[in-house]
N, C-alpha and C positions, 0 to 999 in steps of 0.2 A: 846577488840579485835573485830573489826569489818570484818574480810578476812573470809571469811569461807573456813571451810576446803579443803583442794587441794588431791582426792583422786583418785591415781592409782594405777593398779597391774601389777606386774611383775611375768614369770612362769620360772620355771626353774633355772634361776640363776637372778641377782640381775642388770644385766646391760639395760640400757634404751632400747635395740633392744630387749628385752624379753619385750615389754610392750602388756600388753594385750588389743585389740583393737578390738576381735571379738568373735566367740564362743569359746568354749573352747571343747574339744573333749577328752572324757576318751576312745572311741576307743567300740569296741565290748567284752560284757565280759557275759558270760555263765552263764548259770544259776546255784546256789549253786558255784559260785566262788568269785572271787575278780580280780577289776581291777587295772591297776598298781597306784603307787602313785605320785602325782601332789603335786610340790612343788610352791608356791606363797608368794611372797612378796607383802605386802598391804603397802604403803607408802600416807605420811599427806605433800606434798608441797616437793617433792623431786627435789631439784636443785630450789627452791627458792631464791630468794635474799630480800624478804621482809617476815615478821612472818606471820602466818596466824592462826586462831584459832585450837585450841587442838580440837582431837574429842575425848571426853567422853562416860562412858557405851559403849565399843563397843562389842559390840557381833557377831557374824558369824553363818550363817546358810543355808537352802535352801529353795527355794518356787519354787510352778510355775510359767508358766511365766506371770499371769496375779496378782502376789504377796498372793496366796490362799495356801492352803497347802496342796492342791495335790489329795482333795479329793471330789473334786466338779465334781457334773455328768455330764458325755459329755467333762471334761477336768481332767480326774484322770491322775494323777502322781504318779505312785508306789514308784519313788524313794525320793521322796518327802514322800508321803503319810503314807512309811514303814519304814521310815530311814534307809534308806541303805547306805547316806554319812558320815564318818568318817573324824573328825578331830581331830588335836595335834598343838598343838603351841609350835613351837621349840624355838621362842623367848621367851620364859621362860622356855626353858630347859625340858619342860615335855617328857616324856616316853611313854604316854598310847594315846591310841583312842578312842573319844568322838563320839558315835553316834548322830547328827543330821536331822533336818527336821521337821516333825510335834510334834515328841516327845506323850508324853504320854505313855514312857517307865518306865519298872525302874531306869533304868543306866541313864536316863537324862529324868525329866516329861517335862524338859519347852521346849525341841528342837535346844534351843541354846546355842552356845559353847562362854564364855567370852573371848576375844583376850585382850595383854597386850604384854609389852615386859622388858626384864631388861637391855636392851639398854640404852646409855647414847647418848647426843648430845652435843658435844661441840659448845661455839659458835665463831661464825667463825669471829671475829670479835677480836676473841683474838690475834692470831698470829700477827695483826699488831697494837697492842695498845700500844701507845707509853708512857716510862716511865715518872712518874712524876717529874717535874725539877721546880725549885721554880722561882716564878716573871715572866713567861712564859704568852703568850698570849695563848688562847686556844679556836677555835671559834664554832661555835654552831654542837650538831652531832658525835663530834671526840669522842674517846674511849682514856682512860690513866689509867693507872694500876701503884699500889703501886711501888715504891722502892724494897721492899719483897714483895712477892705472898703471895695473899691472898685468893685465888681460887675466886675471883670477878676484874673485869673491871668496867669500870666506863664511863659511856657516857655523853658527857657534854648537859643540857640543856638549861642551860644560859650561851651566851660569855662572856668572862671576862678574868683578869690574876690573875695565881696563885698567894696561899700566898708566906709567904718568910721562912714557915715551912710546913709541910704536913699534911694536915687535918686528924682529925680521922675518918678511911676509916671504915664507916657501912656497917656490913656485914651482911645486911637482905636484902633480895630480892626485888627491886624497890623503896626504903627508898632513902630521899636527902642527900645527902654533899653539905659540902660549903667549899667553897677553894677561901678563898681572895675575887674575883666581881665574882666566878666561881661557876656555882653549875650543882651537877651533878648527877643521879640517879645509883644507885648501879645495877648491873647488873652478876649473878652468871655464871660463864663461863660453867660448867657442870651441867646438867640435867636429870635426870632420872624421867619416866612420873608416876604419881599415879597408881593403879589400873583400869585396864579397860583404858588407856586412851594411846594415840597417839600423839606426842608432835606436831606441827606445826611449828619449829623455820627458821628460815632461815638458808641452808645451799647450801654448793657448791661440793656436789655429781656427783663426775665422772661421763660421760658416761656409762664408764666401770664396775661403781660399788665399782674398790677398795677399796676406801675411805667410803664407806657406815658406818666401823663404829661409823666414828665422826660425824656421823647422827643416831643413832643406834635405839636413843627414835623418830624417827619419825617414824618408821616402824614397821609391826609385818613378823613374817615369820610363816607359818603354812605348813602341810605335809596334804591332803585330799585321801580318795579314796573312791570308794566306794563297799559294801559287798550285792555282789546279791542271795538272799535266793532263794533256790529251788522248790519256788512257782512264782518266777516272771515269767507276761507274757512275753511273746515275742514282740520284737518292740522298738519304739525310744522311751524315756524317754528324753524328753527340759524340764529344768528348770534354774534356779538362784542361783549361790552362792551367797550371799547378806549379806553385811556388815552394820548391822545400828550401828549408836551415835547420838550422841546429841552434840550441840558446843555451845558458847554463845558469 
């Protein structure tokens, strides 16, 4: 995979006008309190029509804005520095709040929270894969799916026509078939991403979001706020939510 990853956020609910394009503002919250909670969708290539690479290890956390952690003189960041931001990944159904930031706590030494999701992605490519019909021509690109489902499509990479029976359709992820002068790469319709990881696939996500689940593994969805201890000073706290991975 050569694309690299296609990474935006969305607040609040999951549709493209929620896309986040500037600060982000948690609003004024007191001291010894908490401020409300900010819901975010982090999406890999949403509304793509071509794949793009997976982001791997991903993790979520805060910095300043100069990528430090909050504790450098002349640019301290308390809510950095102290971890005051909490997070929860609801894309894997958790319950609790992960303190982030500099870390060096007990509840979290490293500062960073691991994102993932148990979202699936269909690919979109199934709904029109046409069944396989024997002595057919079948030109370079197109997608054909057994007779019986087999939870795999099949994309052709060399044109040709089918046999005048139906190949044995291999069901391992990007493995060939051959079918008569036709061959074709096995291709698994549903996906769910590793650990830590963000799928990249090509999908055709609403506007509006409805359809997000049949993208479900491109996405994480997280719930953030943050808890301001009764020694913070007074004043603006700027910093970074900041998602890293790795891709290849």
């Amino acid at each position: 995979m050569t694309n690299a990853p296609m990474v935006s956020w969305y607040e609040g609910t999951n549709e493209k006008s929620k896309e986040v394009k500037s600060t982000v503002n948690f609003g004024t919250v007191d001291a010894d309190s908490s401020s409300s909670t900010k819901v975010f969708y982090i999406w890999n290539n949403r509304g793509g029509t071509n794949d793009c690479s997976k982001m791997e290890e991903v993790v979520f956390t805060t910095r300043d804005r100069n990528g430090g952690m909050g504790d450098t003189v002349g640019n301290i960041v308390e809510a950095v520095r102290d971890n005051w931001f909490h997070v929860r990944v609801d894309s894997l159904n958790e319950s609790d709040f992960t303190p982030i930031g500099k870390g060096g706590i007990p509840d979290n030494p490293t500062g960073v929270k691991p994102l993932g999701t148990n979202g699936t992605t269909t690919n979109m490519n199934a709904a029109t894969a046409s069944v396989w019909t024997a002595s057919s021509p079948l030109t370079l690109g197109v997608y054909v799916q057994p007779t019986g489902p087999n939870g795999f499509i099949y994309k052709v990479t060399k044109a040709g026509t089918t046999d005048g029976t139906q190949p044995g359709w291999i069901t391992v992820e990007g493995n060939p078939v051959v079918d008569g002068t036709v061959e074709y790469i096995s291709v698994k319709i549903e996906k769910i991403p590793a650990t830590q990881e963000i799928l990249g696939l090509a999908n055709a996500t609403k506007d509006d979001g409805t359809n997000a689940n049949l993208a479900g593994g491109n996405f994480v969805q997280v719930s953030v706020y943050a808890e301001v201890p009764i020694t913070a000073s007074a004043g603006k706290n700027q910093l970074v939510q900041r998602v890293s991975y790795r891709y290849v």
